[in-house]
C-alpha positions in Angstrom: 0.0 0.0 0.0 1.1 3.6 -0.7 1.0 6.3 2.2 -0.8 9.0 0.3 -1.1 12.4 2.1 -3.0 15.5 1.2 -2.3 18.9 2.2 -3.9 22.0 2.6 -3.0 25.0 1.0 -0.8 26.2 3.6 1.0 23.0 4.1 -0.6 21.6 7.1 -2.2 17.6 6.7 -5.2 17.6 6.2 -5.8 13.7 5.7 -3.6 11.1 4.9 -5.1 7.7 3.5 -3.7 4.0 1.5 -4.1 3.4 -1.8 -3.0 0.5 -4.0 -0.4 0.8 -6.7 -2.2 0.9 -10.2 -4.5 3.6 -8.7 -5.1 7.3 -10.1 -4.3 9.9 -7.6 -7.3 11.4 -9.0 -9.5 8.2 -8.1 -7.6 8.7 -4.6 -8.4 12.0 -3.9 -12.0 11.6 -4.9 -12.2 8.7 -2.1 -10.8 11.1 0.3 -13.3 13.6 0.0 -10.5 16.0 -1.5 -11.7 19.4 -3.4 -10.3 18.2 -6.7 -13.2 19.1 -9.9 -12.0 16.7 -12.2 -14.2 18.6 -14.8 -13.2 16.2 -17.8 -13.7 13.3 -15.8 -10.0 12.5 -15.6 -9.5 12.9 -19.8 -6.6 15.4 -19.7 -9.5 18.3 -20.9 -9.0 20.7 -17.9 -6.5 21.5 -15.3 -8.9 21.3 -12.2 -7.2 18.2 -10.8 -4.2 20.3 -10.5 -1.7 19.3 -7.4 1.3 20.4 -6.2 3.8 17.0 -5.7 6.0 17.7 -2.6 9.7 18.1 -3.8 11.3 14.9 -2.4 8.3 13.0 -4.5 8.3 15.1 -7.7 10.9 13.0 -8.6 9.9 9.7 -8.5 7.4 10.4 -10.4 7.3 9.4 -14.5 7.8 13.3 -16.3 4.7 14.8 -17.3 3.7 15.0 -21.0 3.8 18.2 -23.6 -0.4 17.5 -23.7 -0.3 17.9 -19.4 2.5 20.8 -19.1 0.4 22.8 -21.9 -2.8 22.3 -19.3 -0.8 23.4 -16.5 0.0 26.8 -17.8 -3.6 27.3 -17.3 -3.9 26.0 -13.8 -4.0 28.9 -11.5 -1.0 28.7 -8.5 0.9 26.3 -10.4 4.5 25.7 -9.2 7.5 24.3 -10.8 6.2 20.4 -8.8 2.8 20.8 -9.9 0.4 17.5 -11.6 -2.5 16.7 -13.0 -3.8 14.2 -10.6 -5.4 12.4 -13.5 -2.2 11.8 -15.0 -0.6 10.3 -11.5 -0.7 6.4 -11.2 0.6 5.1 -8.1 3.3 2.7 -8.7 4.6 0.0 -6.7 7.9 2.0 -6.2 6.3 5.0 -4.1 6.3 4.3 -0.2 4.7 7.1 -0.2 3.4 10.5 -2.4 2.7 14.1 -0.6 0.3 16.3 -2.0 -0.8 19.8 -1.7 -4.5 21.2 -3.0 -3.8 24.6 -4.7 -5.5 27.8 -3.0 -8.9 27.9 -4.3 -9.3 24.6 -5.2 -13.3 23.6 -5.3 -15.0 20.4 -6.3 -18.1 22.3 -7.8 -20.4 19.2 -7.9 -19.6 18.4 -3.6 -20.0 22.2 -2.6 
């Protein structure tokens, strides 16, 4: 299992759960009643599933795609470690993957 922790915007936990490798972050943040949209339904169509990886895990992490770094230049308070969560599969190599929600992140359709 794979120690999955997300943040607040400020940097404090704000939950921490297990997920199983082969799983989207997206999928995983869903589950954890995280403020992700997820407009496109996890298609690579928006940038509201936007994340900012913690340094030490940016890393291990497979490099995102010209398709996903074109979406982030629209994702408001992207950083230099920021994701799509859609486009995050946990693999059996992370012990663990530390997340934070950007400022003003909302999940529209949960309030």
């Amino acid at each position: 299992m794979i120690k999955v922790r997300f943040l607040r915007p400020d940097g404090t936990l704000d939950k921490e759960v297990e997920a199983r490798p082969g799983q989207r972050l997206l999928d995983v943040a869903w589950a954890a009643g995280q403020p992700l949209e997820g407009a496109c339904e996890g298609v690579m169509a928006c940038s509201t599933c936007h994340v900012i990886v913690d340094r030490k895990d940016f890393g291990k992490l497979a490099p995102a795609g010209d398709e996903e770094e074109d979406l982030l230049d629209l994702a408001a308070h992207a950083t230099r470690t920021s994701r799509l969560a859609c486009q995050i599969i946990l693999s059996e190599e992370l012990e663990s993957l530390s997340v934070r929600i950007p400022a003003g992140a909302r999940n529209w359709l949960y309030g």
